[in-house]
C-alpha positions as CSV (number, residue, x, y, z in Angstrom):
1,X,-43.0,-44.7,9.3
2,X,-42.7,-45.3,12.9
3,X,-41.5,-42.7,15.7
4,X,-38.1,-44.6,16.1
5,X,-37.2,-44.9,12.6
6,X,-38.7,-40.8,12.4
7,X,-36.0,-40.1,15.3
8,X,-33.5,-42.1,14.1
9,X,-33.3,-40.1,11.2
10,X,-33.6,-36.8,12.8
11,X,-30.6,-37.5,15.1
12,X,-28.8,-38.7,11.5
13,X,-28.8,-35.6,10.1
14,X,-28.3,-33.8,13.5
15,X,-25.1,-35.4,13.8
16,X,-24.2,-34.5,9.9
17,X,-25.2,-31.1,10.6
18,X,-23.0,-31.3,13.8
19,X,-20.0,-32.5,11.7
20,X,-20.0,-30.4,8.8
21,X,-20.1,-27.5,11.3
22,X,-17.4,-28.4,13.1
23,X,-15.4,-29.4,9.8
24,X,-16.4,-25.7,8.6
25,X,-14.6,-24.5,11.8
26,X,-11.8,-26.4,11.4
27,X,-11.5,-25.3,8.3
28,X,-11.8,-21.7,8.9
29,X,-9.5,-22.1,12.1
30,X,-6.7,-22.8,9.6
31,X,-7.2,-20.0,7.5
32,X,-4.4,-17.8,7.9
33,X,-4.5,-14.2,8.9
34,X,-2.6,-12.4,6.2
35,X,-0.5,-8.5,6.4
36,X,0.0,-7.0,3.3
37,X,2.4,-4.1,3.3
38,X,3.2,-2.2,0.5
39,X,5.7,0.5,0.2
40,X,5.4,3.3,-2.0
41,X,8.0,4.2,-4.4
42,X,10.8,2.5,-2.7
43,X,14.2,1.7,-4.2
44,X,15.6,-1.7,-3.8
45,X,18.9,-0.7,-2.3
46,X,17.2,0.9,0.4
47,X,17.2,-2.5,2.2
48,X,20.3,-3.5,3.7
49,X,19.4,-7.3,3.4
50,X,18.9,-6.5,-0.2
51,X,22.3,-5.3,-0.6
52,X,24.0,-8.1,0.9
53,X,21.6,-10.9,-1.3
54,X,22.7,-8.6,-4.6
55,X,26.0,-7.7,-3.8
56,X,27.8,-8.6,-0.4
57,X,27.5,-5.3,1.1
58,X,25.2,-3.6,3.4
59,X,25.5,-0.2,1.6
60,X,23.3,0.6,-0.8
61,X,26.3,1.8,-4.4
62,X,25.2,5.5,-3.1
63,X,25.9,4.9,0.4
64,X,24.7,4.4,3.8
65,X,21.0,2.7,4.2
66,X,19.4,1.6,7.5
67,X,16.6,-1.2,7.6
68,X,16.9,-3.2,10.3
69,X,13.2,-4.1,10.9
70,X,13.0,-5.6,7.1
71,X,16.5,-7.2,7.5
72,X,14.8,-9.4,10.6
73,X,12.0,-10.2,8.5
74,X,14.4,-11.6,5.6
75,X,15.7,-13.4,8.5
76,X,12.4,-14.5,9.4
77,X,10.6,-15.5,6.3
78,X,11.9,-15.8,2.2
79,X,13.0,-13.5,0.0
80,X,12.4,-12.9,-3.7
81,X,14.9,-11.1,-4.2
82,X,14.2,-10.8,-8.3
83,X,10.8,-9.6,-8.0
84,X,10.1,-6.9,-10.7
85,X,7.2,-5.1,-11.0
86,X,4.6,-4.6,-14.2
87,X,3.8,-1.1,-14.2
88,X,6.0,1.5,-12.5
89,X,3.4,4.1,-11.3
90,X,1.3,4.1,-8.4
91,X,-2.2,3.2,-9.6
92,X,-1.5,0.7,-12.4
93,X,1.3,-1.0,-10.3
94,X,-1.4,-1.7,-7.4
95,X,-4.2,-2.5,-9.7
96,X,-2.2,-5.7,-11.0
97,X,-1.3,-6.6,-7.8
98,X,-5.0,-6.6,-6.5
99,X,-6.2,-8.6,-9.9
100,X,-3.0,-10.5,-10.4
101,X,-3.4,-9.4,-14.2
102,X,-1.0,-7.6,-16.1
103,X,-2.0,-4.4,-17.5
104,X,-2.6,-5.3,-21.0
105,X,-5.2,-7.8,-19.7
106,X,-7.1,-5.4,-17.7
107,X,-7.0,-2.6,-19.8
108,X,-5.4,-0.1,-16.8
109,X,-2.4,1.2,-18.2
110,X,-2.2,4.3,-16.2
111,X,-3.7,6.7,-13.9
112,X,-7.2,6.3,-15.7
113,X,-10.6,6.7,-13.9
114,X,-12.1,3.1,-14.7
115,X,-15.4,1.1,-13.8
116,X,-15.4,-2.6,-15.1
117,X,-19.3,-2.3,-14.7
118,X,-20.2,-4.4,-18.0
119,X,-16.8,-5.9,-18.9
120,X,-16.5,-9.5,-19.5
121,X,-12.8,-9.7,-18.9
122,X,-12.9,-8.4,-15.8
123,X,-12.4,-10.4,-12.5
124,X,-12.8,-9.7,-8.8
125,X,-10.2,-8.8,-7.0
126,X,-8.3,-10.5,-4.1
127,X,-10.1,-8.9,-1.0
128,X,-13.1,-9.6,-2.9
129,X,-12.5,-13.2,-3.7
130,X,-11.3,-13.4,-0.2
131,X,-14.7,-12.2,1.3
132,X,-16.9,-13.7,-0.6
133,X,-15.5,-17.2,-1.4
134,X,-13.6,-18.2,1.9
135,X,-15.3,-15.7,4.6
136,X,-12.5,-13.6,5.1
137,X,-12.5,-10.1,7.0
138,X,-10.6,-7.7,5.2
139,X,-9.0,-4.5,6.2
140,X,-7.4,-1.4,4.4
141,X,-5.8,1.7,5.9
142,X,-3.5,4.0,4.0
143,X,-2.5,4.4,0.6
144,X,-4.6,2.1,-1.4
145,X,-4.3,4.0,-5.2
146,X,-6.3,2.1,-7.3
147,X,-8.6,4.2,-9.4
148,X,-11.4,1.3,-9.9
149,X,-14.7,3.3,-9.6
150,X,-17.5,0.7,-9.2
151,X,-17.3,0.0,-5.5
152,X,-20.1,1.7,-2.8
153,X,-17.0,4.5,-1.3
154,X,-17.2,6.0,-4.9
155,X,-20.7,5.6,-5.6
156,X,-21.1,2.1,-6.9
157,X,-23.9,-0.2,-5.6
158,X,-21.9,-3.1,-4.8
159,X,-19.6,-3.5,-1.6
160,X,-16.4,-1.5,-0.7
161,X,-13.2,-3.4,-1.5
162,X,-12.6,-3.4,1.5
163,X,-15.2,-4.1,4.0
164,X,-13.0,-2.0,7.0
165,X,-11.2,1.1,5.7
166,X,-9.5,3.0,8.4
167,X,-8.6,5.8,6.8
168,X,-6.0,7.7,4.3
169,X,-4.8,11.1,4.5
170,X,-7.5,12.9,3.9
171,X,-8.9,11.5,6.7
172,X,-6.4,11.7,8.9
173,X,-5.2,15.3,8.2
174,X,-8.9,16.4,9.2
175,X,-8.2,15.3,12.6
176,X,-4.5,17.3,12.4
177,X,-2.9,13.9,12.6
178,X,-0.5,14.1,9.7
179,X,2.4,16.2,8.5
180,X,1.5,17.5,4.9
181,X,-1.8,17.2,2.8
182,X,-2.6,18.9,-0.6
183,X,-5.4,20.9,-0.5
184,X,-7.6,21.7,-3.4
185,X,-9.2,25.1,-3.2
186,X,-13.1,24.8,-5.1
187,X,-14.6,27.4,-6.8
188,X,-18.1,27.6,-8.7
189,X,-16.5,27.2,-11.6
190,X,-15.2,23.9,-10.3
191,X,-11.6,22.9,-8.8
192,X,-8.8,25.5,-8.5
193,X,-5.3,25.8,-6.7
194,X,-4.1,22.9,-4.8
195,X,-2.4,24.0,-2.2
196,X,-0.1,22.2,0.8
197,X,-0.9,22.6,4.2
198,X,1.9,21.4,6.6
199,X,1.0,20.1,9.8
200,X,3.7,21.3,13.0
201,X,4.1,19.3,16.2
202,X,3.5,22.5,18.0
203,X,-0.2,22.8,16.6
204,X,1.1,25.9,13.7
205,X,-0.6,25.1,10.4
206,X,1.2,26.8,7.3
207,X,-0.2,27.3,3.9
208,X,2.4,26.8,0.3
209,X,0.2,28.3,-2.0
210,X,0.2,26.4,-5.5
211,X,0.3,30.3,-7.0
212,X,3.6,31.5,-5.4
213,X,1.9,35.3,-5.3
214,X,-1.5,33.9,-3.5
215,X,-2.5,35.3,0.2
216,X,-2.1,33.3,2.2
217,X,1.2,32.3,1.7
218,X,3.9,30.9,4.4
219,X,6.3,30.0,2.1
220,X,9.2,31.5,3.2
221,X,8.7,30.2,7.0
222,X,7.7,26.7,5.6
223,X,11.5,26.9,3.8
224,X,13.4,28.3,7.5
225,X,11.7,25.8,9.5
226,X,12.0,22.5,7.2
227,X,15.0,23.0,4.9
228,X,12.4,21.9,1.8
229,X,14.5,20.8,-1.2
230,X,11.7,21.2,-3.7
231,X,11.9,20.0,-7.9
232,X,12.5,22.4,-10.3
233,X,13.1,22.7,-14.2
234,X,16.3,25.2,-15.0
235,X,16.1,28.1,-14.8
236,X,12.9,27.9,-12.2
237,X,12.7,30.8,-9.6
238,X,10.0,29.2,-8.0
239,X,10.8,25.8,-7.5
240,X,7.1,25.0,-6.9
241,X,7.5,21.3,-7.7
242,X,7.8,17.5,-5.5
243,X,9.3,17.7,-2.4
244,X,12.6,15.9,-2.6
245,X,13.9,16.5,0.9
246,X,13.7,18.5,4.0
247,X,12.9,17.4,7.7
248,X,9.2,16.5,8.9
249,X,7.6,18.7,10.7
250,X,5.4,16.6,13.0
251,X,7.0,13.9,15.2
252,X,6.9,10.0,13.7
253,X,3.9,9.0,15.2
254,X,2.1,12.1,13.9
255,X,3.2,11.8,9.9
256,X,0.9,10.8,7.8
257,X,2.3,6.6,8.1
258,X,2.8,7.2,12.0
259,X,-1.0,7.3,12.1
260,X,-1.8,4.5,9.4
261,X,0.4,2.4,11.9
262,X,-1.5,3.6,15.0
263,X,-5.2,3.1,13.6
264,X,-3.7,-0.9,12.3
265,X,-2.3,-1.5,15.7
266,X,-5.3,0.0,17.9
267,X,-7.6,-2.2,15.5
268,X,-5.8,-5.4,16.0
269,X,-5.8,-4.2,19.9
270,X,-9.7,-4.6,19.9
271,X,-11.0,-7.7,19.2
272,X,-14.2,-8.7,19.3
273,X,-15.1,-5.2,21.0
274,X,-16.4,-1.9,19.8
275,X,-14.4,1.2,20.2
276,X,-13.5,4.6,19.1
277,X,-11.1,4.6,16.3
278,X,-8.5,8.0,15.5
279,X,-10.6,9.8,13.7
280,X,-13.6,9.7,16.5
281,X,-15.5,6.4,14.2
282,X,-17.0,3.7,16.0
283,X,-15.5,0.5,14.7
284,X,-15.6,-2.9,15.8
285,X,-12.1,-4.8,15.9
286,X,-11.7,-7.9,14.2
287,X,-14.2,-11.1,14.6
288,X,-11.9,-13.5,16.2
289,X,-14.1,-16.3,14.7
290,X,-13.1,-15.0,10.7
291,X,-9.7,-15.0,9.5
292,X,-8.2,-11.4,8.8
293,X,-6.9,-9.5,5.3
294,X,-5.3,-6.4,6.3
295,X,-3.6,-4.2,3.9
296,X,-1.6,-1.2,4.6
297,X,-0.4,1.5,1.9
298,X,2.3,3.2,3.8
299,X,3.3,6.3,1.6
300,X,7.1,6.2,2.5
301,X,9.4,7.2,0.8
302,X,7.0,9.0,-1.8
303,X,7.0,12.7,-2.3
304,X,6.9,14.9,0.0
305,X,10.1,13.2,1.5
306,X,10.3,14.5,5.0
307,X,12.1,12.1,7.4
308,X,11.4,13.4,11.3
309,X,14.3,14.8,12.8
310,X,15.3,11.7,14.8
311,X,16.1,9.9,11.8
312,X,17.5,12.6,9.4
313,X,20.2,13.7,11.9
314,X,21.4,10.1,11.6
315,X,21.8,10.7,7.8
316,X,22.6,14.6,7.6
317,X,26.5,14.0,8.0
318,X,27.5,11.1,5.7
319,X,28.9,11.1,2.4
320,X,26.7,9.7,-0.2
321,X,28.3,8.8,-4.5
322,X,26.0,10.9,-6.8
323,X,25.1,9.2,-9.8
324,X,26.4,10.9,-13.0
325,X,24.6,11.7,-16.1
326,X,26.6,12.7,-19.1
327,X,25.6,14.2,-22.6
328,X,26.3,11.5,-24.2
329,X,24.2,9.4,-22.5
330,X,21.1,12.0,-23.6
331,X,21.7,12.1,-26.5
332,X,21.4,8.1,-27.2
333,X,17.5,8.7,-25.2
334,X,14.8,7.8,-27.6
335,X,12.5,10.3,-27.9
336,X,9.9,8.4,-25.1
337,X,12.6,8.7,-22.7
338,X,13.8,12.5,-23.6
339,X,10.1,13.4,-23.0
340,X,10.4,11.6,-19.5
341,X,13.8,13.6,-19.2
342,X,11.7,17.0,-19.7
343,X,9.5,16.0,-17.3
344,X,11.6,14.4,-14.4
345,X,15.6,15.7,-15.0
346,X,17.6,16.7,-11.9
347,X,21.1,16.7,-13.4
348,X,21.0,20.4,-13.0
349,X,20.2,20.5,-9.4
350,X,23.8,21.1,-7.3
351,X,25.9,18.7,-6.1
352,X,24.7,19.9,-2.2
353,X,20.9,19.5,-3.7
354,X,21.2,15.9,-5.0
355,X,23.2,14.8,-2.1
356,X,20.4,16.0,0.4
357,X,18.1,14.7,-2.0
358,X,19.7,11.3,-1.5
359,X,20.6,11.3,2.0
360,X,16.8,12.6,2.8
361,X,15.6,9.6,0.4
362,X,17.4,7.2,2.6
363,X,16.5,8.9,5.7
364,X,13.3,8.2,5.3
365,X,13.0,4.7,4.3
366,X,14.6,4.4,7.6
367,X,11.9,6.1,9.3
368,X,9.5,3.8,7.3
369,X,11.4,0.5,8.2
370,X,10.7,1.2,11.9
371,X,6.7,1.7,11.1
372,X,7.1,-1.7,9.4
373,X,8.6,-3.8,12.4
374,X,5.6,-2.1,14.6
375,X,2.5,-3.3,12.3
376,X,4.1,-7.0,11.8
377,X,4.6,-7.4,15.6
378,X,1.4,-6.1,15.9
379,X,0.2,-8.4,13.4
380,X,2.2,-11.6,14.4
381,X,0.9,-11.0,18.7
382,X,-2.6,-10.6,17.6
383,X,-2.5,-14.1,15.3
384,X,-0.6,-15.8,18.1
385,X,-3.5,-14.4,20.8
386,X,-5.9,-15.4,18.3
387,X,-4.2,-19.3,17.8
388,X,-4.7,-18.7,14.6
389,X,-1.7,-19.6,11.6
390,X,-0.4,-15.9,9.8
391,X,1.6,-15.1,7.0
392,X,3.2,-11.5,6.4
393,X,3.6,-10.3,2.8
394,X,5.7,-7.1,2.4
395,X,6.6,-5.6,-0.7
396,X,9.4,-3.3,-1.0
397,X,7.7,-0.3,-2.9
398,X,4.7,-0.4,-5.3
399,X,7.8,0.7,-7.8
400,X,11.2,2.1,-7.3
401,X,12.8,5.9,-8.0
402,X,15.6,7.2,-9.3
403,X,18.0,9.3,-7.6
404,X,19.7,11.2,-10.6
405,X,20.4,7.8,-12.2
406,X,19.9,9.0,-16.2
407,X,19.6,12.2,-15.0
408,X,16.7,11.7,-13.7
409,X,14.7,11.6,-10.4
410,X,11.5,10.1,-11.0
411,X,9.9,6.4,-11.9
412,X,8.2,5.6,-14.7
413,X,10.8,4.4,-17.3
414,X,12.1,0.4,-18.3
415,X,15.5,0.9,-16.0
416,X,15.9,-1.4,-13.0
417,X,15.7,1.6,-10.6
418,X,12.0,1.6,-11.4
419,X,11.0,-2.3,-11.7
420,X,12.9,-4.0,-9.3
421,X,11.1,-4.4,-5.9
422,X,12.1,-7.5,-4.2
423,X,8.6,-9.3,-2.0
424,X,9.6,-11.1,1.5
425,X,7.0,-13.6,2.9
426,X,7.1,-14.7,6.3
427,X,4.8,-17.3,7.8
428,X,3.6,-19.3,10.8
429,X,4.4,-22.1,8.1
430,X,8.3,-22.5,7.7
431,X,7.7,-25.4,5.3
432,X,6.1,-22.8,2.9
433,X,8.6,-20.4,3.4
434,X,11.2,-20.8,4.9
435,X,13.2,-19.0,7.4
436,X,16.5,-17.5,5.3
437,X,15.5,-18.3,2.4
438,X,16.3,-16.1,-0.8
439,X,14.8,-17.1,-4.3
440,X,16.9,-15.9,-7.4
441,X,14.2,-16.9,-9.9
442,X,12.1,-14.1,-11.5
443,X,9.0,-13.6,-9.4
444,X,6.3,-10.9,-10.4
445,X,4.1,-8.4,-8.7
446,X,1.2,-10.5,-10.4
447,X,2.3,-13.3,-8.4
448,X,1.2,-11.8,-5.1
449,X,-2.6,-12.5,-5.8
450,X,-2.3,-16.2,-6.9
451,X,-0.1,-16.5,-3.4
452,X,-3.1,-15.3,-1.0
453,X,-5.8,-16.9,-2.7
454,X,-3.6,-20.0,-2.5
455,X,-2.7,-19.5,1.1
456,X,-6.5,-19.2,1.5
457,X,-7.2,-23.2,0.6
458,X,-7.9,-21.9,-2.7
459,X,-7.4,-23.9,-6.1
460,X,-6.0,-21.8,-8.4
461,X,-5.4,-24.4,-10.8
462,X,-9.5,-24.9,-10.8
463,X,-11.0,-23.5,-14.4
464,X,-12.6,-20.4,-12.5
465,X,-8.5,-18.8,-11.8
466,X,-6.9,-20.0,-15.3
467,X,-7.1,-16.1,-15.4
468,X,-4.9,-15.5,-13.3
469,X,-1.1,-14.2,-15.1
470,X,0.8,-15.4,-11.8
471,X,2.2,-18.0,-10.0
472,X,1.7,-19.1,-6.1
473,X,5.0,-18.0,-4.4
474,X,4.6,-20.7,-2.1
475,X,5.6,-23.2,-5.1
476,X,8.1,-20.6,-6.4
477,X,9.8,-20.8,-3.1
478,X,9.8,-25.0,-3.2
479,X,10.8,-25.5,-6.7
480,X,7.9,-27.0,-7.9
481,X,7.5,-24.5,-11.0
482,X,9.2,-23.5,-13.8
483,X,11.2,-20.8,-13.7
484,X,10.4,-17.6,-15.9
485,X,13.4,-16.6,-18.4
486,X,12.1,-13.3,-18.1
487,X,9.8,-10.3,-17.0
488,X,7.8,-8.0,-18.6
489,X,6.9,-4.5,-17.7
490,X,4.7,-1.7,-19.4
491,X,5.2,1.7,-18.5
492,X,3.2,4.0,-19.9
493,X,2.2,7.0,-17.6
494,X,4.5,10.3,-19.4
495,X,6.6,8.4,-21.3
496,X,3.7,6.9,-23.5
497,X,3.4,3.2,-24.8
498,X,5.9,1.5,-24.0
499,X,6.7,-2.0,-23.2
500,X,10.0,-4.0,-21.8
501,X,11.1,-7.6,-21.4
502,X,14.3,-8.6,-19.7
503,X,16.2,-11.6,-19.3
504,X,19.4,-12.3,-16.8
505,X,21.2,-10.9,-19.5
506,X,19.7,-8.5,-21.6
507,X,17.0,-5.7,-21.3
508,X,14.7,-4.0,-24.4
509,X,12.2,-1.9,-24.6
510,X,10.1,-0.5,-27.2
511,X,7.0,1.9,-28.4
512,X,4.4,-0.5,-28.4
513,X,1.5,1.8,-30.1
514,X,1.5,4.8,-32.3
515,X,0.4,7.4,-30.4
516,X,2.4,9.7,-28.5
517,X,0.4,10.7,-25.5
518,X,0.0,7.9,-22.1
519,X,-3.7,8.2,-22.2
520,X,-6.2,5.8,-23.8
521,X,-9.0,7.5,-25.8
522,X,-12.1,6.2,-28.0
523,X,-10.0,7.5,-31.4
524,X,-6.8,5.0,-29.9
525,X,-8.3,2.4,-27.8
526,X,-8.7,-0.8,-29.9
527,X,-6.8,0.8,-33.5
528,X,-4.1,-0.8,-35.4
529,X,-3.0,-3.1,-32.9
530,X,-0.2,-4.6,-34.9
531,X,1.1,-0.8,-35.9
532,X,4.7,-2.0,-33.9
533,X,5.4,-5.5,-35.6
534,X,5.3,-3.8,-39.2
535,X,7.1,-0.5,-37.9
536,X,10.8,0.6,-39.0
537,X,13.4,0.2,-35.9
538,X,13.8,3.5,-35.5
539,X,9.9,3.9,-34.9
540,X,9.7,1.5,-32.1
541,X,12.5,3.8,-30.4
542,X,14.1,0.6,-29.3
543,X,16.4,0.4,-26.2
544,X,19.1,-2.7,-25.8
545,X,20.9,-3.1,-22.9
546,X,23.9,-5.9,-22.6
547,X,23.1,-6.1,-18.3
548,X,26.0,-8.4,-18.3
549,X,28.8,-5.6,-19.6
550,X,26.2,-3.0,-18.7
551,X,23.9,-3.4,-15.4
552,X,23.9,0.6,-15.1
553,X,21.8,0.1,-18.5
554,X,24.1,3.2,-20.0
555,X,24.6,1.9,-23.1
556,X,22.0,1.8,-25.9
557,X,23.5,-1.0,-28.6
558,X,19.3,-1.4,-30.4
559,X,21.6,-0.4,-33.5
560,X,24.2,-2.4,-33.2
561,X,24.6,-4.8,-35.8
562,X,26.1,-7.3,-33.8
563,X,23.3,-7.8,-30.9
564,X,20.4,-7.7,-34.3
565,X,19.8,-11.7,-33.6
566,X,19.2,-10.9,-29.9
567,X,16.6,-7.7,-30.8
568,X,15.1,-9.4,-33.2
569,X,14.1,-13.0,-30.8
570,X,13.3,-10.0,-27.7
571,X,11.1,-7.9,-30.1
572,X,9.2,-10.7,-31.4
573,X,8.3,-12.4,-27.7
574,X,7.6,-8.8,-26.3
575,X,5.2,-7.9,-29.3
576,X,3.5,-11.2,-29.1
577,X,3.1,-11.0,-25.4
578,X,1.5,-7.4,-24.7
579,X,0.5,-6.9,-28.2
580,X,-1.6,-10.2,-29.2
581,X,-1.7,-12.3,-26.2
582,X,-5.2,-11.2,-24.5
583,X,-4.4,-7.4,-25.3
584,X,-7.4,-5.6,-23.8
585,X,-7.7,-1.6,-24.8
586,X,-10.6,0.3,-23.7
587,X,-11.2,4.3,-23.0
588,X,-12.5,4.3,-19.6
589,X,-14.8,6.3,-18.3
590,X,-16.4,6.7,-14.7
591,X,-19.5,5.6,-15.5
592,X,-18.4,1.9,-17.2
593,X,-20.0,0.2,-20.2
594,X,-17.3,1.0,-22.4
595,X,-16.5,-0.5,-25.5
596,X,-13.4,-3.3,-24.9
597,X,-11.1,-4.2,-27.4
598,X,-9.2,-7.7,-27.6
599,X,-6.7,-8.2,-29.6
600,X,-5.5,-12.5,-29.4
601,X,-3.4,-13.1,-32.5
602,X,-0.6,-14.9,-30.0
603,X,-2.6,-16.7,-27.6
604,X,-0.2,-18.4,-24.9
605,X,2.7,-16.4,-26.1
606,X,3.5,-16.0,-22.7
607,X,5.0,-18.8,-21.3
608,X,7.7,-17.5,-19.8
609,X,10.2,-19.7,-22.1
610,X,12.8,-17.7,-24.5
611,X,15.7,-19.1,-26.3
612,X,18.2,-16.6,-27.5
613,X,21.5,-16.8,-30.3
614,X,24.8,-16.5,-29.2
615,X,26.2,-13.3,-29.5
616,X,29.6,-12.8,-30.3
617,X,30.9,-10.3,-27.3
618,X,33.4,-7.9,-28.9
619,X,35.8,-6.0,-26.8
């Protein structure tokens, strides 16, 4: 070969090298930077743009709400204003929502310790897929509540989930710069009291022993200087449990989400740069060559609910509509949801206690909603400095909470109060989603995943994501997909197996498995799986709601003759779905390698299709 041809070749693949470098960039310039917020136990009618998409108002049926940052992003972006979550507790909720999976796929019911170490059915999760398939940066700061136990922060051997975490409360409440964090005291014998230490803007640190008689013990002064409205069962001197209201004692950008939304924003404020982050780390800000993942777990309006000052003095005065709870409405609670009721009733607090306990509630989501408008500017002026596209994803609480409703404040249960938890997305791209926009289909909180690995330039509809249980919100929002006929849900933490599917008109529920207790062990895991499809009605403690004569979900007609043909189609579709379509069971353990169960006798039951009788609607 002679020297031309040699160099003509060489400067050939030169120039391909050249090109499929600068196609790379390109590529990786249109990546999107994406914010994820999540809420945490946030009720839908906390949002005043919510009310008005659901029901013309601003107020929220109890009374006054205030969200004006989350109002402008409706404005900005598209609202799915039907979006129900899976799972209405903390960990399992944000588990699907990382995987995209519902819970019966995964096998994380609850608040179980679990490493997938081992498992075939498991899948990576969306930071993960993000990082390693696409070259994202990803970011996590505040509540993150998944229980997973294989990554290097809890002594696995692979990567964190997130490559950049900037902290929770522990954290954060080391440097004095939150408002309350539990404290467990350890002994040799291992751990013992958890007590609360509240954090005052004046530098005072107060002790509420867990044992009211321990030393030390500021309970009485924590009570005169924040007006605590704690839980209590009747008859309870002690009122040792959540805190349900009361006024923060720290300043807003000292709580606990003040500082989640300082360490974001100083982050995003250092690009490229090293610095010193709150808590006295050195970090190094975002690569302004990678595209960004940031999540933030705000822990508004969660327990303890203590709004700062500011905000609750905006709230103290008005007249909030408590929601009533009669005996006849106990008495039609299966026994799942009467164990709930022992665990979670309020309906013997006083009038003055559940109307702080509300106004408090909404008091704080207010506080929250101005957190929220400071980490999406944030967000949207570092993508625009950056000249790179963005998309916002907020999700209005991992679950909801009730307010008395059924007599009852608490999550955890099939009523709306618990599942509904409407998403906004807002992007650089209007064609995607559009400004104004509100979809009334039913969306999912196992949609979210499938959305940011498709805003990512990822095919989803490839072979390697047909696991996937959810649908690109993107293609939700266009009308380019099926819509479902109805959601599922399976709530199981204290009230036990349980499983619900709703339609636009009707809601059931059922007991799913045969044991009693919310926790998956190696006698239960895997047995009997079709116990529910052969079991009496009366054993499947069934719950029927007619939404359309009853959207307060008040009245239990499972035993009504007349809505049998409607049970009967609803049973049928929810046992095939959670029961024998990809039912995974398995008794976790933190050290992984445990024996999975599959039950698949209804493969592709799920397909979001139902067709339902008439039913003859008597007066």
């Amino acid at each position: 070969m002679n020297n031309s041809c040699y160099l003509h070749r060489i400067r050939l693949f030169v120039s391909v090298l050249i090109m499929l470098l600068v196609s790379a960039r390109s590529f990786a310039d249109e990546l999107p930077n994406v914010l994820w917020i999540v809420t945490d136990d946030q009720r839908v009618d906390s949002i005043v743009a919510f009310n008005q998409m659901r029901h013309g108002t601003s107020d929220s049926p109890l009374g006054h709400v205030l969200s004006p940052n989350v109002d402008r992003l409706a404005k900005m972006g598209t609202t799915f204003i039907n979006t129900f979550n899976q799972n209405p507790g903390c960990a399992p909720s944000r588990t699907l929502m990382h995987t995209g999976r519902y819970s019966h796929r995964t096998g994380v019911y609850g608040f179980e310790y679990y490493n997938p170490v081992g498992q075939d059915h498991w899948r990576p999760m969306v930071p993960e897929i993000l990082r390693d398939k696409v070259g994202y940066q990803t970011l996590a700061v505040g509540k993150l509540g998944i229980r997973a136990q294989h990554f290097a922060t809890k002594g696995g051997s692979i990567p964190p989930l997130y490559q950049t975490n900037l902290g929770y409360r522990k954290e954060f409440a080391a440097k004095g710069l939150v408002d309350w964090n539990p404290e467990t005291k350890w002994t040799k014998a291992g751990p013992g009291p958890k007590n609360e230490m509240f954090y005052f803007a004046d530098g005072t640190q107060l002790i509420w022993p867990e044992i009211p008689d321990a030393t030390p013990n500021d309970r009485t002064e924590i009570l005169r200087r924040l007006d605590l409205l704690r839980e209590y069962a009747p008859g309870d001197e002690h009122q040792n449990g959540g805190i349900l209201g009361g006024v923060n004692p720290q300043t807003g950008d000292r709580t606990r989400d003040g500082s989640f939304t300082g360490a974001l924003l100083d982050h995003l404020a250092h690009p490229g740069s090293q610095y010193t982050d709150m808590l006295g780390r050195k970090q190094r800000g975002p690569d302004n060559d990678k595209p960004l993942f940031a999540y933030v777990g705000y822990e508004f309006p969660h327990t303890p609910v203590l709004p700062p000052a500011e905000f609750r003095e905006k709230f103290q005065e008005l007249k909030y509509e408590i929601p009533t709870f009669t005996d006849e409405e106990l008495a039609s609670f299966p026994p799942q949801l009467v164990k709930l009721y022992k665990n979670s009733q309020s309906n013997h607090f006083t009038d003055d206690e559940k109307h702080q306990m509300i106004a408090d509630y909404y008091a704080f989501c207010a506080f929250g909603d101005s957190l929220v408008g400071q980490a999406v500017d944030g967000f949207i002026e570092f993508s625009k400095n950056q000249k790179r596209p963005w998309m916002v994803l907020y999700v209005c609480g991992d679950h909801g909470w009730r307010l008395n409703e059924h007599g009852m404040v608490s999550k955890f249960s099939h009523y709306d109060t618990d599942l509904h938890n409407p998403i906004i997305v807002v992007s650089s791209d209007k064609r995607q989603f559009p400004a104004g926009k509100v979809v009334k289909d039913f969306t999912c909180f196992v949609d979210m995943a499938p959305t940011f690995l498709a805003a990512a330039g990822i095919d989803i509809s490839s072979p390697d994501y047909q696991y996937l249980d959810g649908r690109d919100l993107a293609k939700t929002a266009a009308g380019t997909v099926q819509p479902r006929d109805y959601i599922i849900a399976e709530p199981t933490w204290v009230i036990g197996p349980r499983a619900v599917i709703r339609t636009k008109d009707y809601k059931f529920a059922m007991k799913i498995r045969p044991r009693t207790g919310h926790t998956m062990t190696t006698a239960t895991a895997g047995k009997d799986f079709k116990w529910a499809i052969t079991a009496e009605l009366k054993d499947i403690e069934p719950t029927l709601f007619d939404l359309s004569k009853d959207p307060g979900e008040v009245n239990n007609v499972a035993f009504d003759e007349r809505y049998r043909p409607v049970l009967d189609v609803l049973r049928t579709k929810l046992q095939d779905i959670v029961l024998g379509d990809g039912r995974v069971e398995v008794a976790w353990t933190k050290q992984g390698r445990d024996t999975a169960h599959l039950s698949n006798y209804a493969s592709g039951a799920n397909d979001g299709r139902i067709e339902l009788p008439e039913t003859i609607r008597t007066k």
